[in-house]
N, C-alpha and C positions, 0 to 999 in steps of 0.2 A: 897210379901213374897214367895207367890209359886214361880214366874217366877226367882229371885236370886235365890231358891234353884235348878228351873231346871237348870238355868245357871250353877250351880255346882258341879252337875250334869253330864249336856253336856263336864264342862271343867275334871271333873275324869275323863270320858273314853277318851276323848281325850288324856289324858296324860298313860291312861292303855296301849291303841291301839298305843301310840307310841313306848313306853317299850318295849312290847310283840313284835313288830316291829323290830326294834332294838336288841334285843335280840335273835329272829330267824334270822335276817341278818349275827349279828356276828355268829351262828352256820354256816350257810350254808357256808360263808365266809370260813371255815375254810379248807374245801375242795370243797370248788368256781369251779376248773377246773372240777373236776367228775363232780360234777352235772349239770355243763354246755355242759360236754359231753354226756349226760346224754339226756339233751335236744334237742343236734342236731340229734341224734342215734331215739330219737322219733319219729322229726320233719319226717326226711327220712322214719321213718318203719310209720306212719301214715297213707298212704296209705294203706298199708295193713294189718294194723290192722281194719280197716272198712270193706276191702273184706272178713275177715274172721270172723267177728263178724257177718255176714249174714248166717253164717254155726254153729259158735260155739259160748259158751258164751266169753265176754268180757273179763274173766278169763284164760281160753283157749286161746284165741288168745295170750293175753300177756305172756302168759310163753312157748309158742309156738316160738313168736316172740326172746325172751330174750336168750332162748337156743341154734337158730339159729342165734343169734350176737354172743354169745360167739364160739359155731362153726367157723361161719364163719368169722366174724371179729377179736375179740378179741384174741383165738392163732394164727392165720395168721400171724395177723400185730404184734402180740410179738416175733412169731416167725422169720420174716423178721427183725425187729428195731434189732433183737440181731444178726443175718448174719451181716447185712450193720455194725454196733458198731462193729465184728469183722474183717472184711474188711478193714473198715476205718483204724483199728491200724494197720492192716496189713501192709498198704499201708505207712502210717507214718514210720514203723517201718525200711519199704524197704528203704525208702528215706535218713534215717538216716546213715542206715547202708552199704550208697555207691551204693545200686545194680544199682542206678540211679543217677550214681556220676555227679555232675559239668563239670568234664573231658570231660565224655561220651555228655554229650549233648551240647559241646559246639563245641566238633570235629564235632558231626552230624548236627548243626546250619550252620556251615565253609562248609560243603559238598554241602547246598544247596544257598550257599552265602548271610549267615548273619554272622558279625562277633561281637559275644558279649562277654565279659568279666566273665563270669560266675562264675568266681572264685571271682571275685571283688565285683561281686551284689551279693551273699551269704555271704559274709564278711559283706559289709554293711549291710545286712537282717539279719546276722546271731541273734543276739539278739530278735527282733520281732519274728523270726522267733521257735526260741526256748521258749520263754515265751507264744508263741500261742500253739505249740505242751503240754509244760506242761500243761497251761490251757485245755486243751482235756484231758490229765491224768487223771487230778483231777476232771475233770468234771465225765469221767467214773465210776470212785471209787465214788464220789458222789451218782451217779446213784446208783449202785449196792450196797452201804448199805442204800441208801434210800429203798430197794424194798420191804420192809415189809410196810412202807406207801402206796410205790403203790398199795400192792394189795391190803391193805384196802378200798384204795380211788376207786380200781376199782368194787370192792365188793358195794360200797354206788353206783355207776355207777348203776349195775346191779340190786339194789333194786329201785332207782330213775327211771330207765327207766321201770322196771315195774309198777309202779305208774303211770307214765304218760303216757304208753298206753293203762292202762287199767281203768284209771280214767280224762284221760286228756281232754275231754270234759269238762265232770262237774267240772275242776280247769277253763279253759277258762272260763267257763259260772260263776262261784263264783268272778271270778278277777274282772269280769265284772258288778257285782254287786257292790262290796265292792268300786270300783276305783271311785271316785266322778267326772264322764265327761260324757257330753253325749252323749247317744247307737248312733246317726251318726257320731260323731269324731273316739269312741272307733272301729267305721267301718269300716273307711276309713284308722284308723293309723293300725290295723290287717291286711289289704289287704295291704300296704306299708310294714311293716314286712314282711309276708311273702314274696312279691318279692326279700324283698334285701334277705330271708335265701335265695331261689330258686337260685342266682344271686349268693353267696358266697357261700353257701355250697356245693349245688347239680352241680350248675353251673358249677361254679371254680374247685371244687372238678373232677368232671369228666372229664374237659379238660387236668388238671393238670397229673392225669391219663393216659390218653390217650398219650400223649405226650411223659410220663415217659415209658410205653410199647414200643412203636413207638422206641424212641431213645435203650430201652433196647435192641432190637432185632438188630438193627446197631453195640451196645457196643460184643455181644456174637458173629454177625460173623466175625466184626475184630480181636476178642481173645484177647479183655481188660480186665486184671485183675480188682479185685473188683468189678464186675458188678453189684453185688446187690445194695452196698453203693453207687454205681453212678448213680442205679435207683433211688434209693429214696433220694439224692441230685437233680436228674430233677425234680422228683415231687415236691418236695420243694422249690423250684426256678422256676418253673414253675406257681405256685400261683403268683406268682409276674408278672406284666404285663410287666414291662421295663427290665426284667431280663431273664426269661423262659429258655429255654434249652439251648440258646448261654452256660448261666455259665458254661454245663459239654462237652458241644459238642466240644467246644474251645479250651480249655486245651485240652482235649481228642485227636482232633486231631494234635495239638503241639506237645505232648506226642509219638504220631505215626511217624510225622516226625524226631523228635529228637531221636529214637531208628534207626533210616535207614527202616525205609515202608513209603516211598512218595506217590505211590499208591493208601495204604488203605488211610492213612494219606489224600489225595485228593477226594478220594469217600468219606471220612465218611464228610469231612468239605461239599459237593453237599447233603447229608441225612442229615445232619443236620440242613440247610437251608433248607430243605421239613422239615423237624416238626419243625420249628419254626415257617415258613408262616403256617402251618396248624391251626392253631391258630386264624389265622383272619376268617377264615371258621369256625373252631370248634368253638369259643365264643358263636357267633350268633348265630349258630344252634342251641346251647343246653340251653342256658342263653333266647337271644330273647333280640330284642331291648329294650322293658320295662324291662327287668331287668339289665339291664349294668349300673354299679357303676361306679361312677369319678374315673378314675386314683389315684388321690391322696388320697381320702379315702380309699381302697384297700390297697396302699403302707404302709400310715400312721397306717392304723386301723391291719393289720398284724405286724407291730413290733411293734406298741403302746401294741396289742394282746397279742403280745407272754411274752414280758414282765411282761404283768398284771396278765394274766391269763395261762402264760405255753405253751404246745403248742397247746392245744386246741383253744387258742388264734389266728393260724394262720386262723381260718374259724371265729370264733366268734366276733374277732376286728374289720372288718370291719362292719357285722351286729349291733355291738355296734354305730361305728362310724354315717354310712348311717340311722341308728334309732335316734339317737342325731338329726340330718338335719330333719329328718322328723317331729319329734315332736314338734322341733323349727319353723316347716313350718306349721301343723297344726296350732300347739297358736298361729303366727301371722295372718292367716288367721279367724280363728275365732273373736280375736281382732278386726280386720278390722273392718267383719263382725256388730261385736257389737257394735263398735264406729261411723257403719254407718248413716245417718242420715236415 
């Protein structure tokens, strides 16, 4: 009799713990990107929330750190995503409205003996070409009456990241309780996580960077319009390992020759090729052999990313992806293990 009723017991909370489960997922769910950004913004300030809890309290440091991301990160980069989204239309708007007619660059194609049809490939393109410009529209306008969501979502950022600098020990340390595997797997899969964040976030993230500078300073002394928007198109293409700077260096330099500057047009395509080889030096340096992701998880795990989770997505999708592999690698390995003789 006792043991049916503990089983009964055992199967309530089982079924509580799944609810309450469940229930907190769908909240978090509901702004999944904030507090995934949330986490990486952590991951990064984690270091120095522990140098500074040697000085202040654990309190202190967190709203130390939290005021110095909104400083420094959060208007920055609002301030920049709203340049470049101005730029961009800019640029669109040029394209539309002739300054950069067909004519023009087909005479300056002929000047250095290509001869292409220009008026013909716009005709065929013309359709694609116009339902991808309106889709930017609408994408914009989108944006910009979504931004009362944003800033709530960045507001739950901002309380989330102080939570997990100033408590995120003791959530590691409770996950780790509650999680039924044991303290050597939960070891080993922690030190796997962290390399692939090190690997995608800090990694990638800073090459991507660097790259994006690099090319910027090329973009301002040839006197390319949009500079901003075509920096943070490198960085953004630059995450991607089969794409990286070619996407804007390319055009860009097309662009230069098809205006009549062969010249620049010729220097910027030799800089361009220095920051894109820089790449195979910058990885390793900053990543480090143990942390370099498969090709295909990176590609896959960033537009699987963006799509799932925004763009927060472009650093998180793969760390999703490369955590999948691992976990998958742990169970079979302890499987092994158990089925050993």
């Amino acid at each position: 009799m006792s043991g049916e009723r503990w089983l009964s017991e055992d199967n309530a909370l089982t079924i509580f713990a799944a609810v309450a489960t469940l229930l907190a997922a769908l909240l978090i769910f509901t702004y999944l990107q904030y507090v995934l950004f949330a986490m990486v913004l952590a991951y990064i300030l984690a270091p120095a929330q522990q140098k500074l809890e040697e000085r202040v309290s654990s309190m202190t440091a967190a709203i130390a750190l939290v005021v110095a991301s909104v400083l420094v990160i959060f208007i920055p980069l609002a301030y920049i995503l709203a340049i470049a989204v101005q730029q961009g239309l800019q640029l669109l708007t040029t394209l539309r409205e002739g300054d950069f007619s067909p004519e023009m660059i087909q005479d300056r194609l002929e000047t250095v003996g290509f001869v292409i049809d220009i008026e013909l490939l716009y005709a065929t393109y013309q359709e694609p070409i116009g339902e991808g410009l309106q889709g930017v529209a609408v994408s914009t306008l989108t944006a910009v009456s979504g931004l009362p969501d944003v800033l709530i979502g960045l507001t739950i950022t901002v309380f989330v990241l102080f939570a997990l600098l100033r408590e995120g020990e003791r959530l590691i340390a409770w996950v780790r309780t509650v999680v039924p595997v044991d303290e050597r797997v939960q070891r080993d899969l922690l030190e796997e996580l962290d390399t692939l964040m090190w690997a995608s976030v800090v990694g990638n993230v800073a090459v991507a960077g660097i790259q994006a500078i690099l090319l910027g300073v090329g973009l301002v002394l040839v006197g390319m319009p949009g500079v901003v928007f075509l920096i943070v198109a490198t960085f953004i293409l630059s995450l991607l390992p089969l794409v990286g700077a070619f996407g804007v260096w390319v055009p860009v330099s097309g662009y230069l020759f098809a205006t009549g500057r062969p010249l620049a047009g010729g220097l910027f395509v030799g800089y361009g090729l220095l920051v894109s080889v820089s790449d195979v030096y910058l990885r390793p340096a900053l990543i480090g052999r143990s942390g370099t992701i498969n090709v295909a998880i990176i590609v896959l795990g960033i537009f699987g990313g963006v799509v799932l989770f925004g763009a927060i997505g472009l650093f998180v999708g793969p760390v999703v992806l490369g955590g999948a592999k691992v976990v998958l690698d742990l169970f079979a390995r302890e499987r092994a293990e158990s089925t050993a003789p």
